[in-house]
C-alpha positions as CSV (number, residue, x, y, z in Angstrom):
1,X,2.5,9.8,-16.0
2,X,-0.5,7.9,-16.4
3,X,-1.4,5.3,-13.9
4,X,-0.5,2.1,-13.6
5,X,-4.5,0.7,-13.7
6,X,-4.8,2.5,-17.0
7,X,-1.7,0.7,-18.6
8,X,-3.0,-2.6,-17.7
9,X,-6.1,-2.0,-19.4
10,X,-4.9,-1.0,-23.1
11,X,-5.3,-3.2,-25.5
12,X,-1.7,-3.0,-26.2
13,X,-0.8,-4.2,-22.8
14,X,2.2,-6.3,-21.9
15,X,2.4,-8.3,-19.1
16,X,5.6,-9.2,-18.7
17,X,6.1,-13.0,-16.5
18,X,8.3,-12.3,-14.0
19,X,11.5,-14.1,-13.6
20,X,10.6,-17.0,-11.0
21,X,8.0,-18.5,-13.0
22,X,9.0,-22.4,-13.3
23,X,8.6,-23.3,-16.7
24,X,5.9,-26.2,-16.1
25,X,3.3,-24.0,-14.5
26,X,3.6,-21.7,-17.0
27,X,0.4,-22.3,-18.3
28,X,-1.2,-21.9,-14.8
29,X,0.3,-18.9,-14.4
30,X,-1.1,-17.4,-17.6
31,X,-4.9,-18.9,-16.7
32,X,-4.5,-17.1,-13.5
33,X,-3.4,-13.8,-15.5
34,X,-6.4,-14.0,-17.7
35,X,-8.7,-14.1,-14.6
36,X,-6.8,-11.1,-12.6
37,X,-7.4,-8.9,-16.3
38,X,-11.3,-9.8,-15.6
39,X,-11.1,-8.4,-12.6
40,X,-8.9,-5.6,-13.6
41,X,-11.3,-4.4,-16.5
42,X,-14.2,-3.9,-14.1
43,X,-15.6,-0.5,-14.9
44,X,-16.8,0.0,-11.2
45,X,-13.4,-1.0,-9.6
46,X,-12.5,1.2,-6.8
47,X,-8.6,2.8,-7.7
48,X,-6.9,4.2,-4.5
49,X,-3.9,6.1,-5.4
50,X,-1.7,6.2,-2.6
51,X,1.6,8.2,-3.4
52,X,1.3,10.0,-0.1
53,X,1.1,7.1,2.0
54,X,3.8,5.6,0.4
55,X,6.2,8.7,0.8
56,X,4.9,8.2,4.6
57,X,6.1,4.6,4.5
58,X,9.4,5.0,3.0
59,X,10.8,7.9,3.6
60,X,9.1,10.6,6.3
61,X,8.9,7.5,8.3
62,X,12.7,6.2,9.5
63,X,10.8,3.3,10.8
64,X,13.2,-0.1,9.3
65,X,11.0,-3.1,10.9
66,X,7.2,-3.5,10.3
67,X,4.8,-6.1,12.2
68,X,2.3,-7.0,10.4
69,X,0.1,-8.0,13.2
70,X,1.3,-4.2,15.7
71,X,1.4,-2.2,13.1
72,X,-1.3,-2.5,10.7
73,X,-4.1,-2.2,13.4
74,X,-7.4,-2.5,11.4
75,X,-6.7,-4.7,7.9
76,X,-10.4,-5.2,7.3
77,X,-11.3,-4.6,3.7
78,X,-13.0,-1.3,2.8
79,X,-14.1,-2.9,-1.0
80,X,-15.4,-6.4,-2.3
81,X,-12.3,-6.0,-4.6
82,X,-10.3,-2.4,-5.2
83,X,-6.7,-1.5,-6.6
84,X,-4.1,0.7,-4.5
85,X,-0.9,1.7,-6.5
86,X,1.6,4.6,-6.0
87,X,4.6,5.1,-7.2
88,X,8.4,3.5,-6.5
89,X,9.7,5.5,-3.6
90,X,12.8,8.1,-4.7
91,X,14.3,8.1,-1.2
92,X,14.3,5.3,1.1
93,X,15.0,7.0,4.8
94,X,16.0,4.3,7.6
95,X,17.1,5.2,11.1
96,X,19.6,2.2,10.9
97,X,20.5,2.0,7.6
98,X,20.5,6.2,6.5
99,X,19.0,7.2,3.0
100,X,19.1,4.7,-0.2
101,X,18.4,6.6,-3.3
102,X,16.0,4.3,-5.6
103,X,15.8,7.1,-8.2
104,X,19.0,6.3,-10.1
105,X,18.0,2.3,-9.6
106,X,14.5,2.5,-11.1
107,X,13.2,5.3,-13.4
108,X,9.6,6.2,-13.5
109,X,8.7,3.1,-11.6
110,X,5.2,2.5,-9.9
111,X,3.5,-0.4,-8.1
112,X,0.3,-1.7,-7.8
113,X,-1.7,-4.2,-5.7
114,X,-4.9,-5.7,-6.4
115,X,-7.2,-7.0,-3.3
116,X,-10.4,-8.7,-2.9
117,X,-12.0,-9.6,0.4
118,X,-13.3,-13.7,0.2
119,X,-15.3,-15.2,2.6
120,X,-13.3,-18.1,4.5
121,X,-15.6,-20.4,2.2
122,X,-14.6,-19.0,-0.8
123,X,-11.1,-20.0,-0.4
124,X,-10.4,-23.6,-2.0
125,X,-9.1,-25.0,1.2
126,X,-10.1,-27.7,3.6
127,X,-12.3,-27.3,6.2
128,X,-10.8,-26.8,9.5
129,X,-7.4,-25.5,8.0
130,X,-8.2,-21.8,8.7
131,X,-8.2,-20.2,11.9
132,X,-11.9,-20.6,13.3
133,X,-12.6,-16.4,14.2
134,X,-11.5,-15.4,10.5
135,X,-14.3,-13.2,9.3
136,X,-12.6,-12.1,5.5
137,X,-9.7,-13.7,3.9
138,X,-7.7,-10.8,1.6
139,X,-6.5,-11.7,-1.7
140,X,-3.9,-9.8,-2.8
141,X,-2.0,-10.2,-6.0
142,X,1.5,-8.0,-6.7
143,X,1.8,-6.1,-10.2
144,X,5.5,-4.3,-10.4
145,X,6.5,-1.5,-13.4
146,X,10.2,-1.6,-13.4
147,X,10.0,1.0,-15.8
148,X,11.4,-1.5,-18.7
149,X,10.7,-0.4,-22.5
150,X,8.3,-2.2,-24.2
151,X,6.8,-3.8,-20.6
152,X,4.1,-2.7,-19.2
153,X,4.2,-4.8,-16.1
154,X,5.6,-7.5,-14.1
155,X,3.2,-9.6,-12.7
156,X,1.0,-11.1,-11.3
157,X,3.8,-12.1,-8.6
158,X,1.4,-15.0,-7.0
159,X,-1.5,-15.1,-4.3
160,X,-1.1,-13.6,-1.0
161,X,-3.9,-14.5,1.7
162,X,-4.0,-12.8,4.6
163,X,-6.2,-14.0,7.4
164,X,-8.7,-11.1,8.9
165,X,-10.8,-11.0,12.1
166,X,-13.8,-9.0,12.7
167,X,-11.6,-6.6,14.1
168,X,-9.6,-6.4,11.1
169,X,-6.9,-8.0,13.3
170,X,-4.4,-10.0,11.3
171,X,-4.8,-13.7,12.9
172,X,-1.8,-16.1,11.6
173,X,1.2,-15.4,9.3
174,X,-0.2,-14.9,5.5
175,X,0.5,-17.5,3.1
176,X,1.2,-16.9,-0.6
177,X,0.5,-19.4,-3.4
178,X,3.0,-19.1,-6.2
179,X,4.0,-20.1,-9.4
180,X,8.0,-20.3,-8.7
181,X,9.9,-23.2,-8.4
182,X,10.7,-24.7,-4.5
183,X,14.5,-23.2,-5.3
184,X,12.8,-19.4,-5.6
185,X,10.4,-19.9,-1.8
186,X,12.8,-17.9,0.4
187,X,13.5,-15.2,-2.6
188,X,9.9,-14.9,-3.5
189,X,9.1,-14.1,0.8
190,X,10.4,-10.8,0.2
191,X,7.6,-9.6,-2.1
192,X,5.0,-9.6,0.8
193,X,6.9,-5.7,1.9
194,X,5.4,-4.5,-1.8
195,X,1.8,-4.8,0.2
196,X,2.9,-2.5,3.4
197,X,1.8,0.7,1.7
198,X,-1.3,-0.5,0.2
199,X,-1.8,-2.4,3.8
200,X,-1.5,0.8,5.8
201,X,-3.8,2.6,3.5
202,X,-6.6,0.2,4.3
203,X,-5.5,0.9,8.2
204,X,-5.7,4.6,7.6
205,X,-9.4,4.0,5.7
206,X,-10.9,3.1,8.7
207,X,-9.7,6.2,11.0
208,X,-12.7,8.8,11.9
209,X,-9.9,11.9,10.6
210,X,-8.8,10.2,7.3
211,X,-10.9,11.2,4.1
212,X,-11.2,9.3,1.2
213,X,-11.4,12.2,-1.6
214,X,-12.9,11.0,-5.3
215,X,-10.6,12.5,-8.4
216,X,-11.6,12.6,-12.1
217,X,-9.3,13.0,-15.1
218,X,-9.3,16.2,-16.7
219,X,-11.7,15.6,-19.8
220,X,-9.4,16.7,-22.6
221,X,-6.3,14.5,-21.1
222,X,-8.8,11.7,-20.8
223,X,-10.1,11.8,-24.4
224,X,-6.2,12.1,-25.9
225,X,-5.8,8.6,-24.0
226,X,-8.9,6.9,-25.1
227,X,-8.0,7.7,-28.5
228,X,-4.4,6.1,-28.4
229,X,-5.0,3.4,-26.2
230,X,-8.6,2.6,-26.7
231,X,-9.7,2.6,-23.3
232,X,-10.8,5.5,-21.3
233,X,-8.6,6.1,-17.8
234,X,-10.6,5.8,-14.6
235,X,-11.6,8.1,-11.6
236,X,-9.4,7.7,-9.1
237,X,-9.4,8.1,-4.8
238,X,-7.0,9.4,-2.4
239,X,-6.5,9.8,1.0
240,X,-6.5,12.8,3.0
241,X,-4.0,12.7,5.2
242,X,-1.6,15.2,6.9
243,X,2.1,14.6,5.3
244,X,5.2,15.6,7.4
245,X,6.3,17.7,4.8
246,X,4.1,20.0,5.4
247,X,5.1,20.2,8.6
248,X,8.8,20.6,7.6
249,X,7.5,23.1,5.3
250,X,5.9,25.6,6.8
251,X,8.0,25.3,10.4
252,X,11.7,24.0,9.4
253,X,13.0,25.7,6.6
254,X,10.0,27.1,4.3
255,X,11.4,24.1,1.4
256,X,15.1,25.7,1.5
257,X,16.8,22.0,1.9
258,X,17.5,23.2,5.4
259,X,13.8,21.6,7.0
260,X,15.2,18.6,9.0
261,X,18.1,20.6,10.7
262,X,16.1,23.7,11.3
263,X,12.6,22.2,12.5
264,X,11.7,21.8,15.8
265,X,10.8,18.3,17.2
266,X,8.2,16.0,15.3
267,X,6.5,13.6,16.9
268,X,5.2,11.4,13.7
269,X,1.8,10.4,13.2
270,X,0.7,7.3,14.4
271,X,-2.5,5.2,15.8
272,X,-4.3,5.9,18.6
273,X,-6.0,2.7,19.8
274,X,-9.2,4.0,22.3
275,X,-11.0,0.3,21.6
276,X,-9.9,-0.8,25.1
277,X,-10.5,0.6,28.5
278,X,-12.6,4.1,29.2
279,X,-12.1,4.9,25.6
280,X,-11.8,8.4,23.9
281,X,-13.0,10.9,26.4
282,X,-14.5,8.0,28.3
283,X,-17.1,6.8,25.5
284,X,-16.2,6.8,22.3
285,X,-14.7,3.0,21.7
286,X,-12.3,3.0,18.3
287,X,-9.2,3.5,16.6
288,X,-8.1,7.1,15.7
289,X,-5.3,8.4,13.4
290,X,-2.9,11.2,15.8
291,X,-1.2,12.9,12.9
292,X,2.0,14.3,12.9
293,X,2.3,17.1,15.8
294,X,5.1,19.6,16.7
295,X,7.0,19.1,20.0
296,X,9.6,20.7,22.0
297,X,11.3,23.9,21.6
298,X,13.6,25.2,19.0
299,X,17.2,23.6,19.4
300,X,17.0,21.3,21.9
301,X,15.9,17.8,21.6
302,X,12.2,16.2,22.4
303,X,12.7,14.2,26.2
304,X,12.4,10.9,25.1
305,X,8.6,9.9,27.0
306,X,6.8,13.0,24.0
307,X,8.2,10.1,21.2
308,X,5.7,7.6,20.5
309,X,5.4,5.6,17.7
310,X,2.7,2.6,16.7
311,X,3.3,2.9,13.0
């Protein structure tokens, strides 16, 4: 499947205006599209593709609640302006709520988020009406491929802002500028969970043991799309981190079905925060990724003080 970034840059593209869209700022709305497609065409715009974190997010972690201000640490932008998009999960694992199957919902669906890092004066707001310590305000707009016929995209969903420190600390709730109608406010909240993946890649991009790894399109697979869709698909980066199915892999099961009952204990990856206090072996002053570990013994369960989780 190709991805989402490439779609959105045929000329044959279809955006398709999603449902919420009041009828009288239609016209904003499109005005706003055509500047998003500017931004989208750049030829040097970094792509993260971030399947992997996203399988982390929904379904090796059983995690229900995120805080945006606990646990995405470090939101300070890696880019000017870059795209993250991944795929719609298949499996949705919750401790509270079990496993939702989303394949039999949404075929071949895929998401994607477009940010841009704006100086606090480069957001058309009064002076004084953002928080005084914020060092980048990220813009993040929401594109969504529901997998429809003839669509390409829903999108873009509105403006999210989020307000970022110099520590990439989030410093008040983010605000979103939209293009529904007062009736659709409370619906249209729900959107800002499409960002978490893409939020806790750009956490994960600024851990020392996290790789950002560049991929190219094989040349011959790249030429066939140029010459049916008239543009050429873009390189593309991923992050290196470790996955728990490896884990579950290799030690529970060998990829028989049997993984989760026969594994031993897994303590799940999760932030480290050594910015505080003596530090990292008393000197080194920063925030570390702890990936995912194996605990306990065979058979018995993990005492709860080895479970820690910040993500």
């Amino acid at each position: 499947m190709p991805r989402l970034i490439d779609d959105l840059r045929r000329r044959d593209a279809r955006i398709r205006k999603p449902w919420f869209v009041a009828e009288h700022l239609a016209q904003q709305w499109a005005d706003h599209c055509v500047k998003l497609s500017q931004m989208l065409s750049a030829p040097d715009l970094p792509v993260l593709q971030l399947d992997n974190v996203a399988d982390y997010y929904f379904t090796n972690s059983d995690q229900e609640y995120w805080d945006l201000s606990r646990d995405f640490p470090n939101l300070a932008p890696p880019f000017e302006v870059f795209w993250c998009e991944h795929k719609m999960p298949r499996v949705i694992h919750s401790a509270e709520a079990g496993d939702t199957q989303m394949k039999d919902l949404v075929q071949n669906g895929r998401i994607g988020v477009l940010m841009a890092a704006l100086t606090p004066d480069q957001v058309g707001v009064a002076q004084g009406e953002l928080p005084e310590n914020a060092k980048w305000i990220l813009w993040a707009e929401l594109f969504i491929d529901y997998g429809i016929r003839g669509t390409t995209a829903d999108g873009a969903h509105g403006a999210t802002f989020f307000a970022i420190d110099a520590e990439g600390r989030l410093i008040v709730r983010p605000w979103l500028q939209t293009f529904a109608g007062a009736e659709h406010n409370e619906h249209i909240k729900n959107y800002i969970t499409f960002f978490h993946p893409s939020l806790l890649a750009v956490s994960f991009l600024h851990c020392k043991n996290v790789k950002l790894v560049e991929n190219k399109v094989h040349p011959p697979l790249a030429k066939k799309y140029h010459k049916r869709h008239g543009v050429e698909p873009c390189a593309y980066k991923t992050l290196v981190i470790e996955p728990l199915k490896q884990i579950l892999r290799s030690e529970g099961g060998h990829g028989n079905g049997n993984g989760l009952a026969k594994a031993m204990h897994i303590c799940r990856g999760h932030f480290k925060d050594y910015r505080e206090g003596r530090g990292l072996f008393g000197k080194y002053h920063q925030l570390v990724w702890h990936p995912s570990v194996i605990r306990g013994t065979k058979g018995k369960q993990a005492p709860p003080r080895e479970i820690e989780v910040k993500v």
